[in-house]
Each structure stands twice: as C-alpha cells, then as structure tokens.
C-alpha positions as CSV (number, residue, x, y, z in Angstrom):
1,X,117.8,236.9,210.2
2,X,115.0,237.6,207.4
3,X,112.9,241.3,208.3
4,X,110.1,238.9,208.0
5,X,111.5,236.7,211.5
6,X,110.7,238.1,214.5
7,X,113.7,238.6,217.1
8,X,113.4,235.8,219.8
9,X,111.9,236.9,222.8
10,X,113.2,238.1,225.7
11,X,111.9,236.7,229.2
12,X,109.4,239.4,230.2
13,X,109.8,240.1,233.4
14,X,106.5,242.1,234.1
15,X,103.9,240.6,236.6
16,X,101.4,243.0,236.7
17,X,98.6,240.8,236.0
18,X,98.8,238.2,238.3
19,X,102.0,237.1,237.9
20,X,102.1,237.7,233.8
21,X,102.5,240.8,231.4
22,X,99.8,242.8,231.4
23,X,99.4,242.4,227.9
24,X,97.8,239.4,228.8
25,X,94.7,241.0,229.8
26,X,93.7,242.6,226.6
27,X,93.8,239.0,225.1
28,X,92.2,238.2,228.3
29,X,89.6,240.6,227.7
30,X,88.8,240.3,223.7
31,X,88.4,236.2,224.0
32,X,86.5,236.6,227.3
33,X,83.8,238.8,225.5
34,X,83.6,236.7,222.0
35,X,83.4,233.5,224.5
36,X,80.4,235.3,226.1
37,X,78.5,235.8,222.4
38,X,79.5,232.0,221.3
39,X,78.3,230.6,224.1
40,X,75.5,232.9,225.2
41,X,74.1,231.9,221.5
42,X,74.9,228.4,221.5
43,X,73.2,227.8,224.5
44,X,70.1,228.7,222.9
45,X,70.5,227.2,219.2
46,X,69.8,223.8,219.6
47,X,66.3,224.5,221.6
48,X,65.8,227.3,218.9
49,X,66.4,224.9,216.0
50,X,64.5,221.7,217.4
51,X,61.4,223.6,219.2
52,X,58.2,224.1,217.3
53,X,57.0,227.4,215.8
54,X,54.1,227.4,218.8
55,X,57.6,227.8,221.1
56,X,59.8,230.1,218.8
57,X,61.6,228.0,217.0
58,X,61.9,226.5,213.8
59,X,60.8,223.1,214.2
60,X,63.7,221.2,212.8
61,X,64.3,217.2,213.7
62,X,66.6,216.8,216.5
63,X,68.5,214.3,215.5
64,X,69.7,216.8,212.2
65,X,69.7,219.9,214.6
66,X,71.5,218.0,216.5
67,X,74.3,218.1,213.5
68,X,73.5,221.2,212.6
69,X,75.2,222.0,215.9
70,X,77.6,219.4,215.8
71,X,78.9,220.8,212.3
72,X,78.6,224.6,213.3
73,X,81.1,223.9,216.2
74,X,83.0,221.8,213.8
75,X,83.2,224.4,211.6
76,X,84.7,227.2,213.7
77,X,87.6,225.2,214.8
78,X,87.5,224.0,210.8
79,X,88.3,227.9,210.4
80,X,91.2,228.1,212.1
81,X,92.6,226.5,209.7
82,X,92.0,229.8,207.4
83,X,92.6,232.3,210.2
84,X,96.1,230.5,210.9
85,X,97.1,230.9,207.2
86,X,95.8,234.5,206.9
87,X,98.0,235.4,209.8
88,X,101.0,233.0,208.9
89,X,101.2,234.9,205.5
90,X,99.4,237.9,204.7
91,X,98.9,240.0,207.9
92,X,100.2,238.5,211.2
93,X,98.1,237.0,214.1
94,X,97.1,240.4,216.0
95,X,95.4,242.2,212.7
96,X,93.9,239.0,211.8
97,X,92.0,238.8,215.7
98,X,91.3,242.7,215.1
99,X,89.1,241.9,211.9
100,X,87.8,238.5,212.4
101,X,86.2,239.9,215.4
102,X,84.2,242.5,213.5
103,X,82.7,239.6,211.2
104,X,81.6,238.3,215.1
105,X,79.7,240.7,215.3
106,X,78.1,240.8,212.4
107,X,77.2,237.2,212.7
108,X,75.5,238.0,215.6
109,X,73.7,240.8,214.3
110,X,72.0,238.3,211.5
111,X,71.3,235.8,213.6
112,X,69.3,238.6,216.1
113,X,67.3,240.3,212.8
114,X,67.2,238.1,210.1
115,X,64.0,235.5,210.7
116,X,63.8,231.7,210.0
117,X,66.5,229.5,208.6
118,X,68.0,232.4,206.4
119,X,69.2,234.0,209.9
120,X,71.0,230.4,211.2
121,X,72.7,230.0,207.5
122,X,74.2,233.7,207.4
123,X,74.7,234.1,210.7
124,X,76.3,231.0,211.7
125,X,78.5,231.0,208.5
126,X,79.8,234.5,209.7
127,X,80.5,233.4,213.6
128,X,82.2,230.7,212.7
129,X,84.7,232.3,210.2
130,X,84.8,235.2,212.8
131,X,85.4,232.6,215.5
132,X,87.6,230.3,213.8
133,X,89.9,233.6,213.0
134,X,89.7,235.1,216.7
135,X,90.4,231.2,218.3
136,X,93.7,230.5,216.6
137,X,95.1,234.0,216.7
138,X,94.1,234.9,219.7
139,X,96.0,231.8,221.3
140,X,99.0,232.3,219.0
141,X,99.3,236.3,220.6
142,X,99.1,235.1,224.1
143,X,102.7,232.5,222.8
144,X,104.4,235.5,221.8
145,X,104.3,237.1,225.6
146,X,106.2,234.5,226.7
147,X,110.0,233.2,226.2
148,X,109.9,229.5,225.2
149,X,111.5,228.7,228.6
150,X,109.5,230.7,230.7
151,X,107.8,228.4,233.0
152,X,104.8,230.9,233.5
153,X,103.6,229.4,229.7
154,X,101.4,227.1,231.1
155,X,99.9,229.2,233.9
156,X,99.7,232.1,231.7
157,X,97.5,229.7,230.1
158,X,95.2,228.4,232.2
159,X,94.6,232.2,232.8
160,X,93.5,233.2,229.4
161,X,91.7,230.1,230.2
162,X,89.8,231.6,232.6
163,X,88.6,234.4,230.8
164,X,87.5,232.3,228.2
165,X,85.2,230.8,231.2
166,X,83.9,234.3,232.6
167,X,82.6,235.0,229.2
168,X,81.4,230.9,229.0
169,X,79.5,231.2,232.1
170,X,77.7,234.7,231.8
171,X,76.3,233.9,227.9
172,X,74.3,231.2,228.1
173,X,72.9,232.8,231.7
174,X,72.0,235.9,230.5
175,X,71.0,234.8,227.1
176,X,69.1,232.2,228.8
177,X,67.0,234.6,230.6
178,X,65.9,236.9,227.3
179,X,65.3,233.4,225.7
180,X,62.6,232.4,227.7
181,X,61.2,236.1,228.8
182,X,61.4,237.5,225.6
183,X,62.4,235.3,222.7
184,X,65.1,233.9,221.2
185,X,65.9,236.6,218.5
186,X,66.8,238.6,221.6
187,X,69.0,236.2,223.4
188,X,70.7,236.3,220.2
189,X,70.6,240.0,220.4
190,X,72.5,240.5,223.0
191,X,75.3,237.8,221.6
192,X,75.9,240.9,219.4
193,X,75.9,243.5,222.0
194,X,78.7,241.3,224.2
195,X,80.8,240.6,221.3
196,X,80.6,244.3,220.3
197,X,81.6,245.4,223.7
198,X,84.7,242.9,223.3
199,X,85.6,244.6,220.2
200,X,85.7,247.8,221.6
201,X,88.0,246.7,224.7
202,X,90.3,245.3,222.6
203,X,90.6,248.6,220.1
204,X,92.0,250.2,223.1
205,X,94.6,247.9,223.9
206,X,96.0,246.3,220.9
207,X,98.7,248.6,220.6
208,X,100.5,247.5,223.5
209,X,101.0,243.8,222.1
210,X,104.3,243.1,221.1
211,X,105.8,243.2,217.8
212,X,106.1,239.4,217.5
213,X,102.3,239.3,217.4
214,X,102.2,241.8,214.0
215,X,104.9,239.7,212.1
216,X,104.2,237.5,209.3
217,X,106.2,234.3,210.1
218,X,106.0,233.0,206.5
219,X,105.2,236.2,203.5
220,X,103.4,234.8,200.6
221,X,104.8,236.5,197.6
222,X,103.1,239.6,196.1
223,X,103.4,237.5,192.9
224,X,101.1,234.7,194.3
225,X,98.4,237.1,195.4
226,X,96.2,236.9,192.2
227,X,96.3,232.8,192.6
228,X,94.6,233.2,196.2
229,X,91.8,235.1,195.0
230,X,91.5,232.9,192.1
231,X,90.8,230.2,195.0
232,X,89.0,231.3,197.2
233,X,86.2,232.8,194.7
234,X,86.3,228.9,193.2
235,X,85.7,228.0,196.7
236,X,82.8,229.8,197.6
237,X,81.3,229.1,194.0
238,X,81.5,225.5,194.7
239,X,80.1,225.3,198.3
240,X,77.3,227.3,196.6
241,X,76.4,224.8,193.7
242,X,76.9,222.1,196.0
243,X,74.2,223.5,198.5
244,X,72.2,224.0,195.6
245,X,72.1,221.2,193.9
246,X,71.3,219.1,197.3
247,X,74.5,217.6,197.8
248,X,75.7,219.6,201.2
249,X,72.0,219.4,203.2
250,X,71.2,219.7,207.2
251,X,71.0,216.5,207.5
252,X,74.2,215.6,206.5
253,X,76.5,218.5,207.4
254,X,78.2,216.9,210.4
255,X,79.2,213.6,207.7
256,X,80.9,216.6,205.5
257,X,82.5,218.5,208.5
258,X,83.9,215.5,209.9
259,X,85.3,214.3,206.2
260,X,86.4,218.0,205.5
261,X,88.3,217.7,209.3
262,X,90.1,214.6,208.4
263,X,91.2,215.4,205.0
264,X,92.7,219.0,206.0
265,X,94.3,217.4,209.1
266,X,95.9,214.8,207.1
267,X,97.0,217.4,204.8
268,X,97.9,220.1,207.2
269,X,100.6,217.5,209.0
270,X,101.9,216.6,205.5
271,X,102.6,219.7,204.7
272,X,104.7,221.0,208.0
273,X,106.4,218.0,208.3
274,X,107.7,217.7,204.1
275,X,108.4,221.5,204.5
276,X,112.1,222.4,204.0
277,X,111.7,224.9,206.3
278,X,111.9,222.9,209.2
279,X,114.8,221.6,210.9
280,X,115.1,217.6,212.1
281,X,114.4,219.1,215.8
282,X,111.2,220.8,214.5
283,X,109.9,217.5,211.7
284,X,110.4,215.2,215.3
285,X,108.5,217.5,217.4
286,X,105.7,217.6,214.7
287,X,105.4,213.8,214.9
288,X,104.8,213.9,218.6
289,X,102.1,216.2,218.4
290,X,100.6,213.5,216.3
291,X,99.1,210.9,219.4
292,X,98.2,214.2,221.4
293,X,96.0,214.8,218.2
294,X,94.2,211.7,218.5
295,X,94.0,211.8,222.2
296,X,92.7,215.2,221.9
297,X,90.0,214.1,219.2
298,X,88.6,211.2,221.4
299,X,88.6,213.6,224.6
300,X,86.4,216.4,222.5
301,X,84.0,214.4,220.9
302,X,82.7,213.5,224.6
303,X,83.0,217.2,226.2
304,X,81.4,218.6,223.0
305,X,78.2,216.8,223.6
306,X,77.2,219.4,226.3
307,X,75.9,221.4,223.3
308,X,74.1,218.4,221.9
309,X,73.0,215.0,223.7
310,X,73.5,217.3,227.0
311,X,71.3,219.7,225.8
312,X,68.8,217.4,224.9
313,X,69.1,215.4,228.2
314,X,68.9,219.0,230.1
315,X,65.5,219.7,228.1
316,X,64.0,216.1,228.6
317,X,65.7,214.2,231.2
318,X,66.6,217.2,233.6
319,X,64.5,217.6,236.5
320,X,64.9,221.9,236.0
321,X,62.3,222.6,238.5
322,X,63.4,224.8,241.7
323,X,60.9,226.1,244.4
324,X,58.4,226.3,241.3
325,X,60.3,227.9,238.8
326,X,62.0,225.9,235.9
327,X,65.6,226.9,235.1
328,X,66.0,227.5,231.3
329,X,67.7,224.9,229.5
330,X,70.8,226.9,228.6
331,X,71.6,227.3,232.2
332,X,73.0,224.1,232.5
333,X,75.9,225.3,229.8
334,X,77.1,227.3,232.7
335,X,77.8,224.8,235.1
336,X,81.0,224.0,233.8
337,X,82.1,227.3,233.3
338,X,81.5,228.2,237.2
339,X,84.1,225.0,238.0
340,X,87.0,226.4,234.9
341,X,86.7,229.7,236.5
342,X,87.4,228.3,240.7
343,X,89.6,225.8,239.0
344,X,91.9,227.4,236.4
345,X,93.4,229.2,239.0
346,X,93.9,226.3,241.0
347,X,95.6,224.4,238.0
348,X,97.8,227.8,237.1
349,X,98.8,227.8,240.5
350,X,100.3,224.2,240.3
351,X,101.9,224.0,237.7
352,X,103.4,227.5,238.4
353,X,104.6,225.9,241.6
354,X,105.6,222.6,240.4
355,X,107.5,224.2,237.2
356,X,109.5,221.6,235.6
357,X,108.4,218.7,238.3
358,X,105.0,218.9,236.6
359,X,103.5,215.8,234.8
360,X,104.6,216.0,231.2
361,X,101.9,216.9,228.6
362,X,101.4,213.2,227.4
363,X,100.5,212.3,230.8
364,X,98.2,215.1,231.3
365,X,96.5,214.3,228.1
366,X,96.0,210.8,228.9
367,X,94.8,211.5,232.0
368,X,92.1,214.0,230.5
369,X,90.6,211.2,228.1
370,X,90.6,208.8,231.1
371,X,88.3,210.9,233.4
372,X,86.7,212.5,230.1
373,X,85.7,208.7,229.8
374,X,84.9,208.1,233.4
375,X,82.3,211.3,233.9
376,X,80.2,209.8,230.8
377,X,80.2,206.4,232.9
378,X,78.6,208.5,235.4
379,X,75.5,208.7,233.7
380,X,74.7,205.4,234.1
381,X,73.4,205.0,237.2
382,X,70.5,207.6,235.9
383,X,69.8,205.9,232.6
384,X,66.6,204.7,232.4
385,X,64.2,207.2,234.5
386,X,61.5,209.0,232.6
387,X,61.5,212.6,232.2
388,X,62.6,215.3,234.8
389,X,64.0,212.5,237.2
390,X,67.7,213.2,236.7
391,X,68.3,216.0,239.8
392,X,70.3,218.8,239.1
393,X,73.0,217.8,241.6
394,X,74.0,214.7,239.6
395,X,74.7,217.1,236.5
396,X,76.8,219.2,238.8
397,X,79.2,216.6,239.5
398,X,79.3,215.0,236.1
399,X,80.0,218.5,234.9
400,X,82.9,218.9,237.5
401,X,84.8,215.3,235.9
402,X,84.7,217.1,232.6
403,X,86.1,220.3,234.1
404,X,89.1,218.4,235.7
405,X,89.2,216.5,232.2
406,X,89.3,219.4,230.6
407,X,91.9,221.4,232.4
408,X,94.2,218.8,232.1
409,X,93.6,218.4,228.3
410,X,92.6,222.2,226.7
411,X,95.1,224.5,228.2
412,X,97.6,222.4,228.0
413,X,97.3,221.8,224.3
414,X,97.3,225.1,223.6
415,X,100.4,225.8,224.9
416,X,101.9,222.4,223.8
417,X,101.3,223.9,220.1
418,X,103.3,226.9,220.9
419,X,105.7,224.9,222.5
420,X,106.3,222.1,219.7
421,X,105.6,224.7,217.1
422,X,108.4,224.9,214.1
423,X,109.4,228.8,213.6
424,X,107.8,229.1,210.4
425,X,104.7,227.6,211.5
426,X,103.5,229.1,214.7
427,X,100.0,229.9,214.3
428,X,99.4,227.1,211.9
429,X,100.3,224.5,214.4
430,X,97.5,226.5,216.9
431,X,95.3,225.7,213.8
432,X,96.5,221.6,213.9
433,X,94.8,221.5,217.2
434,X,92.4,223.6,216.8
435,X,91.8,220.8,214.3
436,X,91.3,218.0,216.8
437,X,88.7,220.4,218.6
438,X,86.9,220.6,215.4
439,X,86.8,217.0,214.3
440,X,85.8,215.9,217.9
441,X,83.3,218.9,217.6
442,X,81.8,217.4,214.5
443,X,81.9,213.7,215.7
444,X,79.8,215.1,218.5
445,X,77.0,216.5,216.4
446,X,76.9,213.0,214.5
447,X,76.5,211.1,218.0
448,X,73.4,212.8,218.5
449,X,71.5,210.5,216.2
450,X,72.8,207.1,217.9
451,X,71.7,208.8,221.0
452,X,68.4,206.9,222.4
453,X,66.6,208.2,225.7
454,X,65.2,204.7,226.1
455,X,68.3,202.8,226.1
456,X,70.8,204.9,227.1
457,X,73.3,202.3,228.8
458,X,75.3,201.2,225.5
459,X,75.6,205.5,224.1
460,X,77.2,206.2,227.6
461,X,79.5,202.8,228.4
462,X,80.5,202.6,225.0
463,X,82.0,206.1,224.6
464,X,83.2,206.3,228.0
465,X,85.2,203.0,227.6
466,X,86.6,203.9,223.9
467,X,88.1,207.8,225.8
468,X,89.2,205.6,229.0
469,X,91.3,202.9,226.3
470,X,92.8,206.1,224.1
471,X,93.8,207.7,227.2
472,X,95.2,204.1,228.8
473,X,97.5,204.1,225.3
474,X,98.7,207.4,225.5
475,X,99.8,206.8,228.9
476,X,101.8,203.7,228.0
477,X,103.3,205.6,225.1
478,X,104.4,208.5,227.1
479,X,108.7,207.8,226.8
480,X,108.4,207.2,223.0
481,X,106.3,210.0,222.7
482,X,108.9,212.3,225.3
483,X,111.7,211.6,222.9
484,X,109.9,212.7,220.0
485,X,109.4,216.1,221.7
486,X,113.4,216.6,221.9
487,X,113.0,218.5,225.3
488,X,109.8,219.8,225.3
489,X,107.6,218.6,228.3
C-alpha cells in the first residue's frame, strides 16, 4: 500500500455520542453552526432581493430574484465539485473544511457591511465557495469514522443530519427576528457571528479526527502544480469578461448554473468510470449511482422551492397573522427543520434497529420522490384563494411530507456515496451528489418564473406528477439497479 492510501479502518467501537464515536460531534458541531449562517441568511435573501428600497431591500423582479436564489444554492453544491478535488488531491478533506470555513465567514461579513448589490455579488460568491468546500468535506470526514460494514453508517448519518437541522431551524428564526426589528444587514450580521462561533468549535476539536480524514486519496504531482494555477487564474478571468460584457446577467444565472451542473455531471461520471484506477467492482457500483442521481435531481428541484415559490407563497399567500402579530416570512423556513430534528432520530433509530433488514437505498429513494411528489399535490386544494387565506396549519403538514421525503432521500445519499465510492475517489463521489443537489437547486430557481399565483393548479399537479413517475421507475428498477451495487444496499 502507497503512503498516500489510508489503512482501512478498523470498526470503532466507541459509543460515546449516542451510540457513535465521539468524533462525530465536532463534525456535528462545525456543520450545525455553518447550517445556522446558510440558512439564517437565506431565509432572508429572497425578501431582501425582491422588496423595495421603502422596505430594505433592493427592489429586484421576483421572477430573476427568484434565480438569483435558485443559482446561488445551485452554485454551493456546484462547489463541491472544487472542494472535493482540493481535498482528493492537494490537502485531504479535514484541512480543506478547516479553511473553507473561514471564507464562510467572510462571506458573511460582506453580505452584513457591504451595501446594495455589491454586498449580494461578493458575499454570495464567497458562501458558496466556503459552503460548497465545508458540504462535501464535511460529509466525506464523517465516512472515515465508520468501517464500510458498520451498520451504524446510516444512523450515524441521520445524526449529523440532525445537526445540520439545529443550526436549519435556529437561522432563519433568529435572523428573522433582526430582519424585521432591525434590518436585514443585521440578520445578515449575525449569519457571521454563528458561522464564526462554528469555526471556533471546530479549532478545538479537529485534532481528534482520524488520520483517514487528513489523507490525500489521489496526490497530484508537484510537477502539475504550475498547470492548476495556470487554470484557475483563466477561470476567474473569464467569468469576469463574461459578466462584463453581459453574457452571465441576473436574469439568466439559474439557465447557466443549471447548464454548468449538467456539463460537469456528465463529465464528472466520465471521468471515474474511464479511470484505470478503478476496479470492475468499483466502474459497476459507479453506474448504479447513476438512476439515484436522476431520482435525486427530480426529488431536489421540488424541496428546493421552499427558498423560492415557498418563500413567495409564505409572503403573499400565507395567512402569517397570529393574535395580531405577523410572523416574519423567514419563519416558515424553520418548519421543516423542527420535523428533521424529532424525526432524524426516529429514522437513525430504525434503521439502527432494522440493520441489514432495512429497505435498500433504491427503494428509499423512490419512495422520497413519490411523497416529494405527493406533498406538492397537497397544495392543491388551497390554489386559488387570494392573499393571506392559506392557514399556517396546512404549511405545517405540507412541510412534514417533505421532511419524510427527505429523510428517506438526503441522508441516505450521503452515505450511499461513501458506500459506492471507488478508493481513489471518495470525496469526489460526495461531490457527484452533491451534484444532483445542485442541479435540482438550480432547476428550482428557474421554476420560479413559471410559477403563477392566479393559476396555480398546473405549477403544482404537474411537478408533483413528474417526482411521483421518476420515483414509480426507480422503484421498478430496484433489482437491476441492486446488482449493479455488487453488495452494497
């Protein structure tokens, strides 16, 4: 074995924290607090980007904030794809979290003192590299606690999961609050100070991580160092002429994400699966995780749309008012949140429990795109009201169909690209799905513009019926799909 491979893990048998190593709770802790700052400032960009100047914001259209936001969530899952590569061959996973987090809070930091649409472009460009470097490493750290047999993967998932939740439900609350009391600038504000605070937990506790999540899976040679800076300056050059010379614009950023998304997916699975790397075991694993991709896109560019038509709906359609005060808009990004958090450990619980008599993750995934598609169908009965006359209640339990959805979809992927991962291509397979996440991100944003408040029937049947079919596939493809996994449930 290469210095560069780690040694295979050995089952850990700590169970400090609940059941898992305890290492698990500084990962726990670091994605907890950046999940607090992305959500605590997403649920106040949309409204920030689409109110008028008289209200704080900047008076944008909200069909293109709409994409703005669409392409800004793309975007950060778009970045895995950089954070993966970083860690796969220059510095390992765990330095890579360390230092994508700092550019977090900077983000942040821009978005809270830098005014007008200057603020949105630096800041947002800086969170979402930050973010996209944090998401991907920080799942790939949490793989390396766990032996690949060790039947505690998935509940050590749904776990992390839940921290991810904490953070998700807290943000948009307590930004939400200084939004409408103060201003947005310090909603944003205190994005910075929760990510900061993340930072600092983590500072403490990195050490403690296992030596698999330092190692560089796959070096790139010293001698092609010069040819990656060589790109990446040609990169940045050319996102700048093209934003100069009106060819990448607001209102057609979530056109470009989405293209971007589909290219780089295209390419990333190209690459894995020619690599000579990879063993025949590995190349038919790689193709399985192919219609879980799909399924995967279809299921996020529904459950992204809480940050855009949701939002929206929530402003316009919501009726906000309790015992005569009006809950701010961003509350409603919590919801969901409170359900992950009773229901992840519900979920860890099970499968903990069922260990290898749990449903296989094609089934799980089909399942998720099914009542993904089912909770939009829900709106139906509420389309066509005028303004404030959809009661708070029915969002509640809309909201709880897309947490089941989603905790039979998100955690599970996450640990199915450890799980179907080749050797050499751990984090980067994080990235792949991460991938799907972005492109249904992106979709999501572009749906905003086919959304009509006057005619909602055909947005919500239509995409509810299109999740509800890909998931129906999936679940008819589930032996084919079992024997490309060689093993792997």
């Amino acid at each position: 074995m290469s210095a560069a491979q780690p040694a295979p893990r050995i089952r850990d048998e700590d169970t400090r924290f609940f059941g898992h190593p305890w290492s698990l709770v500084h990962i726990f802790g670091v994605e907890m607090w950046e999940r607090f700052s992305f959500y605590g400032m997403q649920g106040i960009l949309l409204i920030y980007l689409y109110y008028s100047a008289t209200q704080g914001g900047l008076g944008i259209p909200e069909a293109v904030a709409g994409g703005i936001v669409g392409a800004y969530g793309g975007s950060v899952y778009l970045a895995t794809i950089l954070g993966a590569w970083l860690a796969d061959r220059l510095f390992g996973s765990e330095r890579v979290l360390f230092f994508s987090a700092i550019v977090i809070v900077a983000g942040h930091i821009a978005l809270a003192l830098i005014p007008g649409v200057l603020g949105v472009g630096v800041g947002l460009v800086l969170v979402a590299l930050g973010s996209g470097g944090l998401k991907a490493n920080a799942t790939s750290v949490v793989g390396t606690l766990y032996a690949p047999d060790d039947t505690r993967r998935d509940g050590g998932f749904s776990l992390f999961y839940l921290g991810i939740n904490l953070g998700a439900f807290l943000g948009p609350i307590l930004t939400g609050i200084l939004q409408s009391t103060l201003g947005f600038h310090w909603g944003f504000g205190l994005a910075a100070v929760g990510m900061a605070l993340g930072l600092v937990q983590y500072s403490f506790g990195r050490r403690s991580l296992p030596a698999a999540a330092r190692a560089v899976p796959n070096p790139l040679p010293a001698s092609r160092y010069r040819l990656v800076v060589i790109i990446a300056i040609a990169a940045v050059a050319l996102i700048a002429v093209l934003v100069l010379i009106g060819v990448i614009r607001a209102d057609n950023l979530a056109v470009i994400v989405i293209a971007v998304t589909v290219v780089a997916a295209i390419a990333y699975f190209a690459v894995i699966l020619r690599s000579p790397r990879i063993d025949a075991t590995e190349r038919s694993r790689v193709w399985a995780f192919v219609p879980l991709f799909i399924t995967s896109v279809a299921f996020w560019s529904l459950y992204q749309q809480q940050f855009t038509v949701l939002t929206i709906y929530s402003d316009k359609r919501l009726d906000r008012s309790l015992f005569g005060w009006e809950m701010p808009v961003s509350w409603v990004q919590s919801i969901n949140p409170v359900f992950i958090i009773i229901l992840s450990g519900v979920f860890a619980a099970l499968w903990t429990k069922l260990g290898k008599r749990q449903p296989s993750t094609p089934v799980k995934f089909g399942l998720a795109a099914i009542i993904m598609g089912s909770a939009f169908l829900l709106f139906l009965p509420f389309s066509g009201g005028g303004e404030n006359t959809t009661p708070v209640l029915a969002i509640v339990g809309i909201l709880f169909v897309f947490t089941v959805a989603e905790l039979l979809l998100s955690p599970v992927g996450l640990s199915a690209s450890t799980k179907l991962a080749p050797a050499v291509f751990q984090t980067q397979m994080v990235a792949l799905f991460f991938l799907s996440v972005a492109l249904g991100t992106a979709i999501s944003g572009q749906l905003v513009a086919f959304y009509d408040p006057e005619n909602e029937v055909p947005f919500f049947s239509i995409l509810g019926a299109i999740a509800i079919v890909v998931g129906i596939g999936l679940l008819l493809a589930v032996k084919p799909v079992l024997k490309l996994m060689r093993g792997v449930r």
